[in-house]
N, C-alpha and C positions, 0 to 999 in steps of 0.2 A: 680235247673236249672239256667245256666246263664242268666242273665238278657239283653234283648234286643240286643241280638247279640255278648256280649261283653264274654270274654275268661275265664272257670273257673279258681278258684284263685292259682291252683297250678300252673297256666301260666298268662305273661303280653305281651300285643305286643308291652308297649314302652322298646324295647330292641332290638340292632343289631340281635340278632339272635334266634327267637323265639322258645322254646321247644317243642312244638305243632308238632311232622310231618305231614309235607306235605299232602292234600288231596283237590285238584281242582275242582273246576267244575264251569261251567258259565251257566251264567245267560242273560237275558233279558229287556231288557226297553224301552219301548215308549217315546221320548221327541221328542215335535213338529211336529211330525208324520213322524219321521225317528226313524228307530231301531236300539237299540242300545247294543252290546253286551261286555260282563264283562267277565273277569276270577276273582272268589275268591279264597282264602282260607286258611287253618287255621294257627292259630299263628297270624291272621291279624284281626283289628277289624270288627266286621261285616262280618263277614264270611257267615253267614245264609244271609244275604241280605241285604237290605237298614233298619238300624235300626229307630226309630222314631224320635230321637233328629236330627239324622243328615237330614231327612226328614223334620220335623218342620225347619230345621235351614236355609235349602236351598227355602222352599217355604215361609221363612220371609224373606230371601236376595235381596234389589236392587241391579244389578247389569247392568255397563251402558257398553256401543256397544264398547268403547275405555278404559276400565280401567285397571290398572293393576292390578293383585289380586295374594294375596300370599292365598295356601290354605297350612296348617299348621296339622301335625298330618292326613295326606294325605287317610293314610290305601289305598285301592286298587283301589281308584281314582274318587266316584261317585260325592263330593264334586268340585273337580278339572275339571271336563268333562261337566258339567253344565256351570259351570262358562265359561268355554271356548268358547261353544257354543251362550254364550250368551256375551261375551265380544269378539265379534267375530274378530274386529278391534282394540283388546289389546293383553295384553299379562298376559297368570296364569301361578305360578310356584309354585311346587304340592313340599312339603319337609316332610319326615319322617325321624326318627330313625333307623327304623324296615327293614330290608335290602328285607327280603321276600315284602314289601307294597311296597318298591321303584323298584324290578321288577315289583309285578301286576301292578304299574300302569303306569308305561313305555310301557309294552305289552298293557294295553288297552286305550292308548293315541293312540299307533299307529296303532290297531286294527280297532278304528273308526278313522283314518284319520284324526286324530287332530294336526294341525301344529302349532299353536299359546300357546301351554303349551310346560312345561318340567319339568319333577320329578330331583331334588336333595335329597341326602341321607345326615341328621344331624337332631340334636336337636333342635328344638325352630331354631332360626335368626342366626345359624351357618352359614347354607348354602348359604344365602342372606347377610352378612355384607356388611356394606355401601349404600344399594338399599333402595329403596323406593316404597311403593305404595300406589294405592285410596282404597284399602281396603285388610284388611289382615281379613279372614272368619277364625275359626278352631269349630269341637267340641273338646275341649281340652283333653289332656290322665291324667283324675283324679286319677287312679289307680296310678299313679307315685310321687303322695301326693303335698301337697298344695303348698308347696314352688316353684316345677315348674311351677303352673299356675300364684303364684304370679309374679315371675319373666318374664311370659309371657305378664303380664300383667304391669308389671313395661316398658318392653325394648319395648314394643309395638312401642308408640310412637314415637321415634327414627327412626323407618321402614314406617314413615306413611306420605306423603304428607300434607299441610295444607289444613283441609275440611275432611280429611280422617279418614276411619272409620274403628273398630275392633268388628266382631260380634261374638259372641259364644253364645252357646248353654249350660245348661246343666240343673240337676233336683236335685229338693232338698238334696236328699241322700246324691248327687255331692256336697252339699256347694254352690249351686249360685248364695243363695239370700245372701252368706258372700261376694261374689266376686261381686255381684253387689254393695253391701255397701263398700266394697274395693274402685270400678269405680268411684262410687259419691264421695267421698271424695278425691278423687285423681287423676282422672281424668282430662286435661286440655282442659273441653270440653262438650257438654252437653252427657249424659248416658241418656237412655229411653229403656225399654220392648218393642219390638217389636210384641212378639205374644207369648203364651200362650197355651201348647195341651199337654194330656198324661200327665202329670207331668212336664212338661218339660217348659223351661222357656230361649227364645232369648233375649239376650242382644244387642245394639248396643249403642258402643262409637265412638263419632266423635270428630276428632279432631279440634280446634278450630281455628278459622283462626286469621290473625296476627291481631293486631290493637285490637282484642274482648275478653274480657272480659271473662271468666270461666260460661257458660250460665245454670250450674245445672243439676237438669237430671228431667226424666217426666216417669211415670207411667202410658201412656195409652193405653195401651194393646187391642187389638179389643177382647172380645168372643171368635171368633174362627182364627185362622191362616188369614193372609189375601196376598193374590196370587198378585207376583211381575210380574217382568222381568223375573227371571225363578223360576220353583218352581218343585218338587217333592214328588210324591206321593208313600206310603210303599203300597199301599192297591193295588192288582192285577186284581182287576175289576175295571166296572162301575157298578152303581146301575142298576137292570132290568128296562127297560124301559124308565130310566133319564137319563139325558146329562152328561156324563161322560168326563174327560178331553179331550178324543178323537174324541169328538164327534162333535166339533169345531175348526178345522184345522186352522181356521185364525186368532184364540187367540193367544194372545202376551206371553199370560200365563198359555200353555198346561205345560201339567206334567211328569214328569218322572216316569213311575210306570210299577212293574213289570207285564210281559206276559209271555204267553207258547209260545213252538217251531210255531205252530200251530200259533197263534196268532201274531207270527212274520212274518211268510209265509204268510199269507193273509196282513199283512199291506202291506208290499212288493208290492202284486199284486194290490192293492188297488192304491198304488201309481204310480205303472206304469200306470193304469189305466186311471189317472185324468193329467199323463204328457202325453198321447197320446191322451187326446181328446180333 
């Protein structure tokens, strides 16, 4: 079985044009107690859903009201739509390879009314030369082997503001306790573990500001995940009877997680509900 959403080996989605035919279907999500709907599908990473690293990687991400964010290795936009929402007075710009992930997520930028992103189609910092932002997020395409991640991880910097930061996600299988030993020794800037779940393991590097000195990097990882400015959730419920992310409409730091048809009809009415009274 493929693991976590990602494409058996006789296929890869970093490739313009993925052998996987065609097979759609959308989906559902709760964030901030507006709903939010998805087209996937296959040849695209994540096709069954929101997988757990890229889940882990979004509810370890600060991300502020004005920043710009590049999201990287885009797939069919849940990384990109977050961000947006939550950089609501910046600007994201969503880049793949994968020509199939740069329509899904044009169609579901514009599906939910999202004016402040825009998908470009290329490799790595093709699409973007010369730009700059406060933070470039990706889970990286390790199926495409180390050398692109290193090189991701080299050109980073050059794309990044001073203070600015590069998060990735990935799990041991992936190599990313090599690429965080990569970060600390080459990094100009402090590295630190943001959080920890599944296997899986958030990096954040920042880059350093002018004047300072290469400040090392830091290992302290909370337990369990710990909930930003946005976050996201794989899990499709709440616990019976506990306060589930929805269950608190005027946290900073509801979740993204998926629902049924059903479950979206009623948020709908729910929210009409509380703008009319």
């Amino acid at each position: 079985m493929p693991d976590d959403g990602e494409l058996p080996p006789s296929d890869t989605y970093f490739t313009a044009q993925p052998h996987s035919r065609s097979q759609r279907r959308r989906l559902r999500f709760l964030y901030r107690g507006e709903v939010i709907e998805v087209e996937v599908d296959r040849g695209v990473f994540a096709s069954a859903g929101l997988d757990r690293g890229t889940g882990l990687l979004i509810e370890s991400t600060t991300v502020g009201s004005s920043d710009r964010v590049l999201d990287i290795g885009c797939g069919w936009g849940a990384v990109g739509i977050a961000a947006a929402k939550s950089a609501h007075s910046g600007r994201v710009v969503l880049v793949d390879v994968n020509r199939r992930a740069v329509h899904l997520a044009r169609r579901n930028l514009e599906r939910n009314r999202i004016e402040n992103a825009e998908v470009r189609m290329g490799s790595l910092f093709e699409p973007v030369d010369g730009e700059r932002f406060d933070l470039i997020i990706t889970n990286p395409p390790y199926r495409a082997g180390r050398p692109l991640i290193e090189r991701l991880i080299r050109e980073a910097p050059a794309h990044l503001d001073p203070g600015g930061r590069l998060v990735l996600v990935g799990k041991k299988s992936q190599g990313i306790k090599f690429y965080q030993d990569l970060l600390e020794s080459k990094w100009p800037g402090l590295v630190e573990v943001l959080s920890r779940g599944s296997g899986y393991r958030v990096l954040e590097a920042r880059l350093a500001l002018p004047g300072r000195r290469r400040e090392g990097s830091s290992d302290s990882s909370p337990s369990k995940p710990v909930h930003r400015e946005m976050s996201m959730l794989s899990s499709g419920t709440s616990r019976p009877g506990g306060t589930g992310p929805c269950d608190l409409p005027n946290r900073r730091t509801l979740s993204l997680r998926a629902i049924s048809i059903d479950d979206a009809r009623g948020s709908r009415s729910a929210l009409r509900s509380r703008r009319s009274a």
